[in-house]
Residue, then its C-alpha position, 0 to 999 in steps of 0.5 A: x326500136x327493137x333492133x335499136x335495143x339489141x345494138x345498145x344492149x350489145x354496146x353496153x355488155x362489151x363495155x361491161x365485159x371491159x370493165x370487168x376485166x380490168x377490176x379483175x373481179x374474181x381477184x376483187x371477191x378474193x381481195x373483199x374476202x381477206x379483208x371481212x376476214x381481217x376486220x373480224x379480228x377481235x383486236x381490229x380497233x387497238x390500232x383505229x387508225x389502221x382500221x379505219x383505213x381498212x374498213x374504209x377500202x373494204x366498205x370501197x371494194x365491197x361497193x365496187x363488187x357489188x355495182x359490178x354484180x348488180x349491173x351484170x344482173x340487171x343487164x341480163x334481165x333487161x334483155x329477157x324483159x325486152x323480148x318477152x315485151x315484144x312477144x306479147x307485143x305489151x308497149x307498157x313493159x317495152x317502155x319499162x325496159x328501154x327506161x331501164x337500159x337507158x338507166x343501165x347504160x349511165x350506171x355503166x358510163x360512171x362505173x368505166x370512169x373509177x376503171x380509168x384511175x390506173x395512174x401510180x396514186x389514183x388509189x390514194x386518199x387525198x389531201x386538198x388545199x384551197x388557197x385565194x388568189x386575185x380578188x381580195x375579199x371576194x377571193x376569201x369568201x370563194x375560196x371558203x365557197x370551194x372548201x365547202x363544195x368539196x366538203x358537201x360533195x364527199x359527205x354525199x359519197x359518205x367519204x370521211x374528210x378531216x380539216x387539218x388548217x383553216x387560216x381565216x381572212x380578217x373580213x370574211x372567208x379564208x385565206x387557205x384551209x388543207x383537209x383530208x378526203x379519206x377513201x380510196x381512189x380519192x386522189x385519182x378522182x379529185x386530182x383532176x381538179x386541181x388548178x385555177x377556179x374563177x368567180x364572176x359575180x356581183x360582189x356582195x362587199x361592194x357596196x357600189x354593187x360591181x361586178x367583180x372577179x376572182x381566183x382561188x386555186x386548189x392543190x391535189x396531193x396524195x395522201x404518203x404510205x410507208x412504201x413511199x420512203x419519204x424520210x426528212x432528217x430532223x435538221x432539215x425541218x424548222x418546227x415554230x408552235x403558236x395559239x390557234x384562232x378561229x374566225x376574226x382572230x378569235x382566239x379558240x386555244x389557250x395553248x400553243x398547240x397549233x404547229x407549223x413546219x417548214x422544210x427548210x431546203x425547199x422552203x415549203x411551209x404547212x400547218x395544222x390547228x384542228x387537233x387539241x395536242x401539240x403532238x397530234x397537230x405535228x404528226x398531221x403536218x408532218x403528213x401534209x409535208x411529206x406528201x407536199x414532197x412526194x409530189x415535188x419528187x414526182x414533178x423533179x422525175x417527170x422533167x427528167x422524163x420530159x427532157x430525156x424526150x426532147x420535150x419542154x415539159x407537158x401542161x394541162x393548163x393552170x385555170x380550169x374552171x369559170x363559175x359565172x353567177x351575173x350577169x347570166x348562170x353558167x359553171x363550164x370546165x375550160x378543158x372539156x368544155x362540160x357546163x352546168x347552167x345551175x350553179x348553186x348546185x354544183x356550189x353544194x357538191x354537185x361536180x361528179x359531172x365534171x369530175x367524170x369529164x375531166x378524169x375522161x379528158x386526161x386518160x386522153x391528153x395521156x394517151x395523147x401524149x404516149x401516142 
C-alpha cells in the first residue's frame, strides 16, 4: 500500500503544481492585496454597487487563495504523516492519512474544475432564466422547481442572487422568472447548464394519477460590463410599464412600476418587477437586454467562424437532463452520463456533481473540436 501512496501523492502534487500554475498565485496574493487595500478605503460604500461587487471578487480570490494554500499544506503533511506511520509501523495513523489523501485528492479534483473556466465570460456573474415549455401545468410547477434548485444551490456556496421577473402560471408554478447569481465565475460555471430539462413523474394535477412529462428550459447569460460596448439607441427600444402581480394574479403593486423593454430589430423581450422604482425595474432590464444582446452578438461571431471553417455550426444538444421521479428515481445528464439516484437532493441544490462534469465535458468537446 505504501507504494501505492507514493504514486498517488505524486499524481496529485503534479496536479496541484498545474493548478498553481494556472491561478498564478503570486500574481493571486498581488491581486488579493490591491483589493483588501482598496476596500479599506473609508468611501467604499458611497458607491454599493460597486462595492459589493468588489467585496464579492475579494471574498472569491481570497477563497481560491486560500484553497491553494491549504492543500499545498495538507499535502505536504500527508507525506510526512505517512512515513512516520509506516516507521513505527502504527496501522492506526497509516489509516489516518490514506483517509486524508483520499480527502485531499476530491479537494484537488474540484479546485482543477474552477481552473478549467478560461472561456472569454467564465469570470462573469451570471443571469438565469427558467422558462416552462411542453407539459402545461406540470411545466409550470417544474420550472418553479428548477428556480428553486439554482436558488437552494448559490445560497449553499453564499452567492448573492437577485430575482429581477417572476411571471407566475394561472394554477401553479411560473411560466418564467430571470434572477442574478452575483460571484464571480458564476457564468462559467452555471453556464453548462443551460438547455433542456426533463420531468418524469406522476403528475400531482392529475387526478386520474398519470404519469406525466415535462420541459423547462434554462438560459445562461453573462452579466454586460462596460468594457463590452453594448450600446442601444434609444429608438431601437420600445419601453411599456404595467402594475406588477404576484402569485394568482394578485395585485402586489399599486403602481406601475413593473417595466418591460423590447428590442425592437431583434424582437427580444425582457421584464422586470422586483424592485419598488420604476427607474430601478428599467435599469435591471435594461441589463438583462443588453447581456441578452451581447450573446446574440457572440452567437452572430461564432457562425461566422463556423462557416469560415467550412463548418455547419457546433451543437452540444438542446436537452440535458432527465429528472425521473416514477416509476424508479434517477437524475442523469444526457451528456456525460453522471447520475444521482436521490433526486430530491439534487432538487434542493445538490448539482455541483453535474456541474463539475459538465464543465469537464465541454473543455473536451472544445478541444475536440480545436483538435
Amino acid at each position: 500500500m505504501a507504494a501505492d501512496f507514493s504514486v498517488v501523492l505524486d499524481e496529485l502534487d503534479t496536479t496541484l503544481k498545474s493548478i498553481e500554475a494556472v491561478l498564478d498565485v503570486d500574481k493571486l496574493r498581488q491581486e488579493v492585496a490591491e483589493l483588501e487595500q482598496q476596500a479599506a478605503a473609508p468611501d467604499l460604500w458611497n458607491d454599493v454597487e460597486a462595492a459589493q461587487a468588489l467585496t464579492s471578487k475579494l471574498s472569491y480570490l481570497q477563497g481560491d487563495l486560500r484553497r491553494v494554500e491549504e492543500l499545498r499544506s495538507r499535502l505536504d503533511d500527508v507525506g510526512l504523516l505517512h512515513e512516520m506511520a509506516a516507521e513505527e509501523d502504527d496501522a492506526a495513523t497509516t489509516a489516518e492519512a490514506e483517509r486524508e489523501l483520499e480527502s485531499i485528492r476530491s479537494a484537488i479534483d474540484e479546485l482543477e474544475v474552477r481552473t478549467l473556466l478560461s472561456g472569454e465570460y467564465d469570470a462573469r456573474e451570471a443571469l438565469v432564466t427558467i422558462r416552462s415549455e411542453a407539459g402545461g401545468v406540470d411545466a409550470a410547477d417544474f420550472a418553479e422547481m428548477l428556480m428553486r434548485m439554482y436558488l437552494r444551490w448559490a445560497e449553499r456556496r453564499k452567492y448573492p442572487t437577485e430575482v429581477y421577473d417572476v411571471s407566475y402560471a394561472e394554477e401553479a408554478g411560473i411560466k418564467s422568472a430571470t434572477f442574478a447569481v452575483k460571484a464571480p465565475y458564476a457564468y462559467g460555471t452555471l453556464s453548462v447548464e443551460q438547455g433542456t430539462h426533463r420531468l418524469v413523474r406522476i403528475s400531482p394535477f392529475d387526478n386520474q394519477g398519470r404519469r406525466q412529462t415535462s420541459f423547462a428550459g434554462v438560459e445562461v447569460l453573462p452579466v454586460v460590463e462596460q468594457t463590452d460596448h453594448v450600446d442601444i439607441p434609444e429608438n431601437e427600444i420600445r419601453v411599456d410599464v404595467f402594475r406588477s402581480s404576484g402569485p394568482g394574479g394578485q395585485s402586489v403593486n399599486t403602481t406601475d412600476s413593473a417595466v418591460r423593454m423590447t428590442h425592437i430589430p431583434t424582437g427580444i423581450v425582457v421584464s422586470c418587477q422586483n424592485e419598488k422604482s420604476q427607474i430601478q425595474n428599467r435599469a435591471a432590464a435594461l441589463r438583462v437586454l443588453q447581456a441578452r444582446l451581447l450573446v446574440v452578438r457572440q452567437a452572430e461571431q461564432r457562425a461566422e467562424m463556423d462557416a469560415l471553417k467550412g463548418e455547419g455550426g457546433s451543437s452540444w444538444g438542446n436537452q440535458m437532463r432527465s429528472y425521473v421521479l416514477h416509476p424508479y428515481q434517477m437524475v442523469k445528464d444526457l451528456r456525460t452520463e453522471t447520475e444521482s439516484g436521490n433526486p430530491s437532493n439534487v432538487l434542493d441544490g445538490d448539482i455541483d456533481t453535474f456541474i463539475e462534469a459538465g464543465i469537464r465535458w465541454r473543455k473536451q468537446q472544445e478541444a475536440v473540436a480545436a483538435g
